[in-house]
C-alpha positions as a Markdown table, in Angstrom:
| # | Residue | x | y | z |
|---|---|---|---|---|
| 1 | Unk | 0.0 | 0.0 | 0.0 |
| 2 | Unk | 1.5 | 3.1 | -1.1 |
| 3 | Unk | 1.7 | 6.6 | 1.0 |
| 4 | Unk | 0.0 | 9.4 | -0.1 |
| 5 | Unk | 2.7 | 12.8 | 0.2 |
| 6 | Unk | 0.8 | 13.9 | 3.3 |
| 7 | Unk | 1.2 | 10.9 | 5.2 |
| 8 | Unk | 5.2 | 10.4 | 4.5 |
| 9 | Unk | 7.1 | 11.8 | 6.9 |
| 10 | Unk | 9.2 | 14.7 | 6.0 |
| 11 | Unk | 12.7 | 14.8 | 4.6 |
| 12 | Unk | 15.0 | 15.5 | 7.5 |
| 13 | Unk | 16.2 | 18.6 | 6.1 |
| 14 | Unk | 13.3 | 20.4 | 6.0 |
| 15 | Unk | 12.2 | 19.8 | 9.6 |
| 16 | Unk | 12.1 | 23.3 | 11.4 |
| 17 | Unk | 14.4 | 23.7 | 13.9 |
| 18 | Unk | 13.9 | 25.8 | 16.7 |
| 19 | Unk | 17.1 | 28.7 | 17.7 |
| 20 | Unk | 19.4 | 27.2 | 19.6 |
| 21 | Unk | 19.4 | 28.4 | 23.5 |
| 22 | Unk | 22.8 | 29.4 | 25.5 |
| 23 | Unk | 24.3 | 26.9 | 28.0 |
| 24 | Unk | 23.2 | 29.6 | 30.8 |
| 25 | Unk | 19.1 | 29.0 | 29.5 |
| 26 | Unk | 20.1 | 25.1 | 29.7 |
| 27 | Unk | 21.4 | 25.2 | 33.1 |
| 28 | Unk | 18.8 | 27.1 | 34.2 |
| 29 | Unk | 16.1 | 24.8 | 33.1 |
| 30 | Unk | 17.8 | 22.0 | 34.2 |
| 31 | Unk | 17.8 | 23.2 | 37.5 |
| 32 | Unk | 14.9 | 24.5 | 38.2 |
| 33 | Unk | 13.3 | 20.7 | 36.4 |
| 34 | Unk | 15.4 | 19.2 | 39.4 |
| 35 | Unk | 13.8 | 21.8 | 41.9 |
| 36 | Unk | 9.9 | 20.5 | 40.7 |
| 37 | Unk | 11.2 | 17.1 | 40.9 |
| 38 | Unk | 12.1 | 17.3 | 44.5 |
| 39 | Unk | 16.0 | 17.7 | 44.3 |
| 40 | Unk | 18.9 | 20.2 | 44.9 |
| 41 | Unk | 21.7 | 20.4 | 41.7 |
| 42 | Unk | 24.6 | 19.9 | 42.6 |
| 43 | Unk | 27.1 | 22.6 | 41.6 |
| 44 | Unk | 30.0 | 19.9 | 40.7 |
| 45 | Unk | 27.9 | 18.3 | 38.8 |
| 46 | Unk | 27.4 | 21.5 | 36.0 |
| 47 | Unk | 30.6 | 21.3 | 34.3 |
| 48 | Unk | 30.1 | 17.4 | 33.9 |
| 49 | Unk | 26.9 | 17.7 | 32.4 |
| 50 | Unk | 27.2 | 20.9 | 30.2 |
| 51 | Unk | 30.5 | 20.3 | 29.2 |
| 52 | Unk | 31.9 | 23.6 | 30.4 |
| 53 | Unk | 35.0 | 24.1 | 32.5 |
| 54 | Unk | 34.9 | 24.8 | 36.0 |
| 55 | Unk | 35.3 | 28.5 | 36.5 |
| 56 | Unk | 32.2 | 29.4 | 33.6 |
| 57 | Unk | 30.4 | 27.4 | 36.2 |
| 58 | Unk | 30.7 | 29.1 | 38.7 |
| 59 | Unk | 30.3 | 32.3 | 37.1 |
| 60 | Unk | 27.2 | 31.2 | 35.8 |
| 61 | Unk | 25.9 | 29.9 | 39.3 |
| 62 | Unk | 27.1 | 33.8 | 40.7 |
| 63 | Unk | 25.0 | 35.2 | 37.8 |
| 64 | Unk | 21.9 | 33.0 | 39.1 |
| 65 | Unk | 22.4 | 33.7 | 42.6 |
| 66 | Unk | 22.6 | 37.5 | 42.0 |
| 67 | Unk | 20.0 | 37.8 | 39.3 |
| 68 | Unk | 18.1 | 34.4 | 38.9 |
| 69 | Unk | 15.5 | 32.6 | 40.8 |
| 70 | Unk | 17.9 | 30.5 | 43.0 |
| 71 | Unk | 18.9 | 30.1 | 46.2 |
| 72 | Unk | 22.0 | 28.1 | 47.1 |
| 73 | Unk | 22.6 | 25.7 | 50.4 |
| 74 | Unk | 25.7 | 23.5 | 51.5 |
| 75 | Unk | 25.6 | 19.9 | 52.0 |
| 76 | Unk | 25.7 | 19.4 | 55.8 |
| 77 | Unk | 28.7 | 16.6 | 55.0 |
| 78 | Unk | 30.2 | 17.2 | 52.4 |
| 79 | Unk | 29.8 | 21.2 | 52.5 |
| 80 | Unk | 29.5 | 20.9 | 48.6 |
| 81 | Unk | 27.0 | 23.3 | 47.3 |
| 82 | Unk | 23.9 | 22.9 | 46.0 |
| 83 | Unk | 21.3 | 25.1 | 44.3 |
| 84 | Unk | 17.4 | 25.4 | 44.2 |
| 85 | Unk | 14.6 | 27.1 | 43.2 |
| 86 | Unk | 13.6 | 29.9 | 45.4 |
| 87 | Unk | 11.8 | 29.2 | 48.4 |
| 88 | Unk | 11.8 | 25.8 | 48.1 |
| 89 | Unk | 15.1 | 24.5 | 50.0 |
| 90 | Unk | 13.2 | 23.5 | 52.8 |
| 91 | Unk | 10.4 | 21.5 | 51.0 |
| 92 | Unk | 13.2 | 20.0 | 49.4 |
| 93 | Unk | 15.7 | 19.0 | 52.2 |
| 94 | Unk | 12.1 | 17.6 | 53.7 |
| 95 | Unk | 11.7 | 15.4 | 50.7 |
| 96 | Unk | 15.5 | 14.4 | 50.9 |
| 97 | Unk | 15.4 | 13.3 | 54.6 |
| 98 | Unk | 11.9 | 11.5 | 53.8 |
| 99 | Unk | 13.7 | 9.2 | 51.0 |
| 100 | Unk | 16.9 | 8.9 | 53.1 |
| 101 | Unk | 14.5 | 7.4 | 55.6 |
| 102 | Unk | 13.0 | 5.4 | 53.9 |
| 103 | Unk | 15.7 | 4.3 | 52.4 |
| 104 | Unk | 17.7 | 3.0 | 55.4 |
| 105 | Unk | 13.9 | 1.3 | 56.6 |
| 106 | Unk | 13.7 | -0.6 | 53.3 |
| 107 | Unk | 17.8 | -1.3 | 53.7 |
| 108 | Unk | 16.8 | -2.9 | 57.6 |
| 109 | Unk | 13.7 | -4.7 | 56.1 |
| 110 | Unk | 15.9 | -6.5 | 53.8 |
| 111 | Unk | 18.6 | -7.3 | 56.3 |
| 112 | Unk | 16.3 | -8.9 | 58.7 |
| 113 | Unk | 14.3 | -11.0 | 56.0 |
| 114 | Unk | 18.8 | -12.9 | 55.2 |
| 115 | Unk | 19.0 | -13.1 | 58.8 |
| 116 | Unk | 15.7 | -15.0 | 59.7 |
């Protein structure tokens, strides 16, 4: 059974492609998709994942402090720093004990099932 033209998909080239956005629009997006998921961004973890070196970073993270919607915290063990949508560091250090909680439950669960 043949295609009509309007059912075939289209060549490749002619797909429109939207502008590309900066690395500073990506970061910021990314982090604020971690902060509605429930999660802090590491700041170590930027250069990894955009590909950028360390110091661009962090003068990215300075320019989000200053200007964006993000506050910042450090990690109460490793003193690392982490950043999150404003106003929601203490929702989100609730969620974070909640899993580690319930992580270490299911963790004593398991142990007790081996050693009955």
């Amino acid at each position: 059974m043949k295609k009509t033209l309007s059912e075939r998909k289209p060549f490749k080239r002619f797909k429109r492609r939207e502008p590309p956005i900066s690395i500073e629009q990506k970061i910021e997006k990314f982090i604020l998709r971690n902060s509605k998921s429930g999660f802090f961004t590491k700041v170590s973890t930027i250069p990894y994942k955009f590909e950028i070196s360390e110091s661009r970073a962090w003068d990215i993270v300075g320019e989000f402090l200053t200007n964006g919607p993000f506050e910042s915290i450090h990690d109460e063990f490793t003193g690392e720093m982490k950043l999150c949508e404003t106003g929601k560091i203490y929702s989100i250090m609730d969620l974070e004990r909640k899993r580690k909680r319930e992580k270490f439950s299911s963790f004593k669960k398991k142990r007790k099932k081996e050693n009955s």
